[in-house]
C-alpha positions in Angstrom: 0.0 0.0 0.0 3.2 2.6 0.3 3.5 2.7 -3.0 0.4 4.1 -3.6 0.7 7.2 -1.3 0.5 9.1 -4.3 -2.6 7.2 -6.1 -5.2 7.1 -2.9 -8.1 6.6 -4.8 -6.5 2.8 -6.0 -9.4 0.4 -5.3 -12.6 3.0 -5.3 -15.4 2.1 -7.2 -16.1 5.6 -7.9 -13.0 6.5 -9.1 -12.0 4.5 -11.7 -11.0 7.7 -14.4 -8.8 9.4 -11.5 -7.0 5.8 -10.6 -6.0 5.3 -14.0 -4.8 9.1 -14.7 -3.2 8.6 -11.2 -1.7 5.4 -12.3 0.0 6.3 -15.4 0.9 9.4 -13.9 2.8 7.6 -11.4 3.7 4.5 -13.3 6.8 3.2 -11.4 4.6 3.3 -8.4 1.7 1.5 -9.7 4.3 -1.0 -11.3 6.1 -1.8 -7.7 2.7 -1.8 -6.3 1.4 -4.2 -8.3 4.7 -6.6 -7.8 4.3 -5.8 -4.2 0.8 -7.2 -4.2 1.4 -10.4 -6.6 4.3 -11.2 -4.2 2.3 -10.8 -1.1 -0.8 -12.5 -2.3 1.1 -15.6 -3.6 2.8 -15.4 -0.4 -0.4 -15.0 1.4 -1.7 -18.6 -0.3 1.1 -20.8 0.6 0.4 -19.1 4.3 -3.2 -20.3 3.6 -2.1 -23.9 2.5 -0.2 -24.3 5.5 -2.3 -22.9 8.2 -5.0 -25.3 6.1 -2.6 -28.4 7.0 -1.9 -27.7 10.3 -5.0 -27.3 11.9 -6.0 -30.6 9.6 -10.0 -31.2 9.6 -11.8 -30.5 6.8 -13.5 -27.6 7.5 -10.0 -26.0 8.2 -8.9 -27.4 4.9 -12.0 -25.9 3.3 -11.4 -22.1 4.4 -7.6 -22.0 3.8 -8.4 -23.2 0.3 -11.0 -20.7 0.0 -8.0 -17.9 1.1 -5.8 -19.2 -1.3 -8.0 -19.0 -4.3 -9.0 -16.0 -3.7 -5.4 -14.5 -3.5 -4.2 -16.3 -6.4 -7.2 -14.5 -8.3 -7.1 -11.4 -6.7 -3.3 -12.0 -7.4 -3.8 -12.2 -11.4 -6.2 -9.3 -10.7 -3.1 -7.4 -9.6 -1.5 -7.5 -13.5 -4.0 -5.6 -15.0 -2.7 -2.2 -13.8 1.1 -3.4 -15.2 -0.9 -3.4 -18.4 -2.3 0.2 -17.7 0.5 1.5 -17.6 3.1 -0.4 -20.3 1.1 -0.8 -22.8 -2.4 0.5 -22.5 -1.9 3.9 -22.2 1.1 5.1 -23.8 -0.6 3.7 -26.8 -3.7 5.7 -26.8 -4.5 9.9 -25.7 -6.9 10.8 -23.5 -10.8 10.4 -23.6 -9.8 7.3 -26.1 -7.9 5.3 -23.5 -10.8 5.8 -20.7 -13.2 2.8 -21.5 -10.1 0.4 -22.0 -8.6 1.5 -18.8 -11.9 1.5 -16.6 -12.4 -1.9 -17.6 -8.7 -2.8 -16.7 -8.8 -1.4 -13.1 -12.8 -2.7 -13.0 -11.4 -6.1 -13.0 -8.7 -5.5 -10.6 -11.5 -4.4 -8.4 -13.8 -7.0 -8.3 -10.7 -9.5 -8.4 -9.9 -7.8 -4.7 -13.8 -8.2 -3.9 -14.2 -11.5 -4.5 -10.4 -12.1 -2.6 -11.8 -10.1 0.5 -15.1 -12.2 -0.2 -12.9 -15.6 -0.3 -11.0 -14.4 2.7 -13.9 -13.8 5.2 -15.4 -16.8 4.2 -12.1 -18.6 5.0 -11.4 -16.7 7.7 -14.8 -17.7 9.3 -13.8 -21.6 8.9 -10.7 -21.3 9.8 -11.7 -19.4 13.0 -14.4 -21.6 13.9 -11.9 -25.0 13.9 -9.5 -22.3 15.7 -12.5 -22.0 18.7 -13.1 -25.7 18.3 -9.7 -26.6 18.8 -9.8 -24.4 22.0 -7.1 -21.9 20.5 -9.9 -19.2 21.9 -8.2 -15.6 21.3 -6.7 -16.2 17.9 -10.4 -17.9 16.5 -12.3 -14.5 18.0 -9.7 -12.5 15.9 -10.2 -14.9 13.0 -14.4 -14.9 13.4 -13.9 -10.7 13.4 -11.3 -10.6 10.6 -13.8 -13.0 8.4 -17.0 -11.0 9.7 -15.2 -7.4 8.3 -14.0 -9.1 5.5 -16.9 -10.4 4.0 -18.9 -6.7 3.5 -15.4 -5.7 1.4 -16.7 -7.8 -1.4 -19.3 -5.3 -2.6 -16.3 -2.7 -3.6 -17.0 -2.7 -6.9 -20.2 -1.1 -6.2 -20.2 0.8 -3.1 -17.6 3.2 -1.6 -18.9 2.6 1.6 -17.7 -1.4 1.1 -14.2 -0.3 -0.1 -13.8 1.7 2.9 -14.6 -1.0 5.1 -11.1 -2.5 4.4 -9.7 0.1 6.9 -11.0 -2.3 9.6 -11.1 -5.7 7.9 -7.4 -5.3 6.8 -5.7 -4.6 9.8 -7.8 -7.6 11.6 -7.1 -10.0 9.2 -3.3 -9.5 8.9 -3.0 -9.3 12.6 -4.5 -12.9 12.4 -2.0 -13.8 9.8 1.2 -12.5 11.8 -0.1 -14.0 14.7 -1.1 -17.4 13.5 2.4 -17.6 11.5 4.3 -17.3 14.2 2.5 -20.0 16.1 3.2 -22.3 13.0 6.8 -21.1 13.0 7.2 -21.8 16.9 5.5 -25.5 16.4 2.4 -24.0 18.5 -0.5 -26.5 17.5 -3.5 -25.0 16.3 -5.1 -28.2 15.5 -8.5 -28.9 17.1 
């Protein structure tokens, strides 16, 4: 997300024309923002696929799969704006580009809706296992993570949803640095 200090209205439904002026405006930043997200997102799936092993029962299995697809989508999703900006739009001027390039950064968004959609559901499993498994504090942070995350999926309609990721994010990636590090100190988490 630093990299797009200079491009803060990336992801918002109702500014599609101002991301992709934005964008191409800043292009080194959209570029290294979308590597930064691929990378993360890919990174986030294997995290997924882990935490989906460990904990072991099928409902478990069922939401880190869930995570996973939905980062590996949202993660294609995340090329689009690479082809905004290298190809798209230094071949075309102005009004031209514009229904090219809102359909470009239209699918990125609703790739990252159906991710967050993906995610809360997953989140929710995984959480609910978590409880089962009397891991207690980290399934209450899961349950709230996926109960935020689910209401981001209707981004690509409503600001209001896209704004919503100020709270879903931070619970969800909390969940993540605090579940990894059980799984890197050996911690069980299986019910």
């Amino acid at each position: 997300m630093a990299f797009l200090w200079e491009i803060p209205v990336a992801y918002r439904p109702t500014d599609l024309d101002r991301w992709a002026a934005l964008s191409f405006a800043h292009p080194q930043a959209t570029v290294a923002s979308a590597v930064s997200f691929i990378l993360g997102l890919v990174a986030l799936a294997a995290w997924a696929a882990g935490l989906g092993r460990q904990v072991g029962t099928p409902l478990a299995r069922f939401g880190a799969s869930s995570i996973a697809v939905g980062a590996l989508f949202n993660a294609a999703g995340c090329v689009t704006p690479l082809v905004l900006v290298s190809h798209l739009l230094p071949g075309c001027e102005g009004a031209a580009c514009a229904p090219a390039a809102r359909a470009l950064l239209g699918v990125t968004l609703s790739l990252d809706a159906l991710f967050n959609l993906l995610l809360g559901v997953g989140l929710l499993a995984l959480g609910a296992e978590l409880w089962r498994g009397g891991a207690r504090a980290l399934a209450l942070l899961g349950l709230l993570a996926g109960l935020a995350s689910v209401p981001v999926a209707g981004q690509p309609f409503s600001e209001a949803a896209a704004k919503l990721l100020g709270v879903a994010g931070p619970l969800w990636l909390v969940f993540v640095l605090w579940s990894s590090v059980r799984l890197w100190r050996g911690a069980a988490v299986r019910p």
